[in-house]
C-alpha positions in Angstrom: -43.6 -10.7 -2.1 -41.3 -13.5 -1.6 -38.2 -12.7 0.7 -34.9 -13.5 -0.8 -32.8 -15.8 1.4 -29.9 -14.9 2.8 -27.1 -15.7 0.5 -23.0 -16.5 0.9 -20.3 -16.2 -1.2 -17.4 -18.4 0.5 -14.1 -16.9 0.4 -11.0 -19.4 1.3 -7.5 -18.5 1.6 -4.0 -20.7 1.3 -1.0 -19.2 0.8 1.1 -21.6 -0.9 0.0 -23.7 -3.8 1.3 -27.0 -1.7 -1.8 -26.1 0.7 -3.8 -25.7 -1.8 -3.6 -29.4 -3.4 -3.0 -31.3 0.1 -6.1 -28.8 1.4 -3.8 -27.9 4.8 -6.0 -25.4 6.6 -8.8 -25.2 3.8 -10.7 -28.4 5.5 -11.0 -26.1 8.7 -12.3 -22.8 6.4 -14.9 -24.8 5.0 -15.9 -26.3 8.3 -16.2 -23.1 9.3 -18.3 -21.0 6.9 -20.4 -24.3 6.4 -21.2 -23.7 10.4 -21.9 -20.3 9.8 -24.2 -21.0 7.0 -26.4 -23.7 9.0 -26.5 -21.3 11.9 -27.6 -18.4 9.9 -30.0 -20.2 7.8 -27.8 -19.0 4.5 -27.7 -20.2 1.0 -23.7 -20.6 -0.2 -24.4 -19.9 -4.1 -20.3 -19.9 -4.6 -17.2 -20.9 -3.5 -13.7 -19.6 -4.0 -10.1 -20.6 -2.9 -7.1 -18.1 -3.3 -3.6 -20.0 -3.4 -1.3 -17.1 -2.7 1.9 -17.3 -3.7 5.4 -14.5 -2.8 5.1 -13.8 -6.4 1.8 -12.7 -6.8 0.3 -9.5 -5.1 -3.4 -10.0 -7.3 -5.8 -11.6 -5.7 -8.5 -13.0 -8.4 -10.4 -15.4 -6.6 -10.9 -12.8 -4.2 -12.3 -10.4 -7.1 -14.4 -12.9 -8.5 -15.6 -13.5 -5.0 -16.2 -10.1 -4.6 -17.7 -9.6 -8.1 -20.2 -12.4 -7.8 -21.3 -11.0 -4.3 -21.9 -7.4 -5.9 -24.0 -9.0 -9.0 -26.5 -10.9 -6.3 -26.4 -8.6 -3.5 -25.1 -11.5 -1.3 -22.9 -11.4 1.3 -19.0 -12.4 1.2 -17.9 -15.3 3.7 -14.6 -15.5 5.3 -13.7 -18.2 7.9 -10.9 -16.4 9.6 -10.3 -12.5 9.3 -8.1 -12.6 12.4 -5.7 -14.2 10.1 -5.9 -11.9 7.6 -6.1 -9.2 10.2 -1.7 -8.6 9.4 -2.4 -8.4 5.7 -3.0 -4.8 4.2 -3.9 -5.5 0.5 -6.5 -7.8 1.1 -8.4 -6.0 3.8 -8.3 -2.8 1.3 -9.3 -4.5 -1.0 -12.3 -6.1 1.3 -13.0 -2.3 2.6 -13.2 -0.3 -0.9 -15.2 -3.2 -2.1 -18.8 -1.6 -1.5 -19.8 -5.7 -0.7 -21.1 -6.8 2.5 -19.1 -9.5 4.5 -18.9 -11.5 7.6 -16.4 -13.4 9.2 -16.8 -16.8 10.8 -14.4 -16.0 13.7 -15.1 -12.1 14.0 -19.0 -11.6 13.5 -18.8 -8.5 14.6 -16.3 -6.9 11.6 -17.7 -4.5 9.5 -15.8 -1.1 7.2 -14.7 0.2 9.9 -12.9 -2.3 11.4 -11.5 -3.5 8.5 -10.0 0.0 7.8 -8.5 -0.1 11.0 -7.0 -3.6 10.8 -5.2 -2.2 7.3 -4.0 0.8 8.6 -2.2 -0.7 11.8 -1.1 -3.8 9.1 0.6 -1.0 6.9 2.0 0.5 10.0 3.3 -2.4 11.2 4.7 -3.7 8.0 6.9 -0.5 7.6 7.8 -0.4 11.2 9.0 -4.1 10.9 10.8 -3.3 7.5 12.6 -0.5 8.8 13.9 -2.1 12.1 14.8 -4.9 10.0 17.2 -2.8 7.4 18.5 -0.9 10.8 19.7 -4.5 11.9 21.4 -5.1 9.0 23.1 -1.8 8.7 24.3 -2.4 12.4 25.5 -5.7 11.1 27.4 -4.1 8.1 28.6 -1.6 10.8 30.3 -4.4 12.9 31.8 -5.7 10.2 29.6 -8.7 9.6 29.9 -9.4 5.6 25.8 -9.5 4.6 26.8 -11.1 1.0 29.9 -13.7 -0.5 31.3 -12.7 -3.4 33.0 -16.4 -3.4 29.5 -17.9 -3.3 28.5 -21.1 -4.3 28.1 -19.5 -8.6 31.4 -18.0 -8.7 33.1 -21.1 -7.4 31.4 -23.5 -10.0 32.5 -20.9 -12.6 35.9 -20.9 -11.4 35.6 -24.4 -11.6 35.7 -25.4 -8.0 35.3 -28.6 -6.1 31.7 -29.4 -4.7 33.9 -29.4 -1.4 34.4 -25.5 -1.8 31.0 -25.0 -3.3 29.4 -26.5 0.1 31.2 -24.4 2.1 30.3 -21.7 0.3 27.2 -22.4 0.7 27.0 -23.1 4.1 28.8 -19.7 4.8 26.4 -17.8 2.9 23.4 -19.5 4.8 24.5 -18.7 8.1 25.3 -15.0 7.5 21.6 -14.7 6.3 20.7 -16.8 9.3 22.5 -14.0 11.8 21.0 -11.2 9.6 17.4 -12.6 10.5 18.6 -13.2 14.2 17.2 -10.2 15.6 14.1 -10.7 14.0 13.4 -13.9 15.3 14.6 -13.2 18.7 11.8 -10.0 18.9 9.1 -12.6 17.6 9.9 -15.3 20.3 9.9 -12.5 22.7 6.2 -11.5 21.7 4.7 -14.5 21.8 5.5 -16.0 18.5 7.0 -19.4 18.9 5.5 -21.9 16.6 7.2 -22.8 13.7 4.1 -22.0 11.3 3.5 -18.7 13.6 7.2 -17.5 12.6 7.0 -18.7 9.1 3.4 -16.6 8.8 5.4 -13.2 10.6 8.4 -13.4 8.2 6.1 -13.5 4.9 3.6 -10.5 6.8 6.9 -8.8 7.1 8.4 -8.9 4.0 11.4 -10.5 4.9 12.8 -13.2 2.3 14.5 -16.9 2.4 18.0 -17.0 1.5 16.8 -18.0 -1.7 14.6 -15.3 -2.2 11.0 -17.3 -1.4 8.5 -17.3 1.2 8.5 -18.9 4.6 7.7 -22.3 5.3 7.2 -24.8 8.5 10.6 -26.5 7.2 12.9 -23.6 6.6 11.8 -21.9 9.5 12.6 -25.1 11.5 16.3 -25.2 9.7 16.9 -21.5 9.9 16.3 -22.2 13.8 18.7 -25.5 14.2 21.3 -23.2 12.1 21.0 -20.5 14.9 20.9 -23.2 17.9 17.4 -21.5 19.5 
């Protein structure tokens, strides 16, 4: 009887769709389960790429990954789980999956594991949300104003200059920048200090842009020059 070979499903992951047209980190993934591939002597018989945006908490690439894997008893291929390792939906969705996987960076993964990465990530996430509406409240409490009722829409109603309306503007963006302050200052303190590393702990955390958006190397990097750190 002839032995199947061992088979892949590739399994990329971007999390905003301008990644996913310039290919910013998706180069590297394929790189990376390619290696994998050689080193194991595997077959890659599919390939899918997730673009993830705030909106969106489905993951269908993922479940057609997943899907394909279970119809061909082949194995699911991720290039970096220790990225992943902060996100709770997709490693329980990984876990309940009944479909073998591997990871380039973390060989050594398996159910277990993963069950444990998504319980701490859940943990975390909660204990991060919570500290994070305690700051607030202590802002509120010491009479910092957390919101503008003369914001940038009321003025242009009221017919306003653009004068005004840029202030306004300005004001609201820095009271949402001191809101955040303590957040960034316990992120620098453990370590995280790159401008992608923040932007990737504010979206694992929840926490919004002013505008109501995800984190980016560029609004992370004016959030920053607004607080002078």
């Amino acid at each position: 009887m002839t032995l199947m070979p061992f088979r892949l499903v590739a399994y990329h992951r971007v999390s905003t769709a301008r990644q996913g047209r310039s290919g910013l980190g998706l180069a590297a993934q394929e790189a990376a389960i390619k290696t994998l591939a050689r080193d194991r002597g595997a077959e890659v018989i599919g390939t899918y790429t997730e673009t993830e945006s705030g909106k969106r908490s489905d993951r269908p690439q993922l479940l057609d990954a997943l899907q394909l894997a279970r119809l061909t008893g082949a194995t699911l291929a991720i290039a970096k789980l220790d990225r992943l390792s902060r996100n709770a939906a997709f490693l329980l969705t990984l876990r309940d999956s009944g479909v073998r996987f591997i990871a380039a960076d973390m060989p050594e993964a398996n159910d277990l594991t993963v069950g444990i990465m998504a319980l701490v990530a859940q943990q975390e996430r909660e204990a991060i949300a919570r500290r994070t509406r305690e700051a607030l409240a202590a802002a509120k409490a010491r009479g910092t104003r957390l919101g503008n009722p003369n914001g940038a829409a009321a003025l242009r109603r009221a017919g306003k200059g653009n004068e005004a309306i840029l202030g306004a503007v300005r004001e609201n963006a820095d009271r949402h920048a001191e809101a955040i302050r303590p957040l960034i200052d316990e992120l620098r303190a453990g370590g995280c200090t790159s401008l992608r590393a923040i932007a990737d702990a504010l979206n694992t955390r929840g926490v919004m842009t002013r505008r109501g958006g995800r984190w980016c190397v560029s609004n992370v990097r004016n959030l920053l020059t607004r607080l002078d750190v």
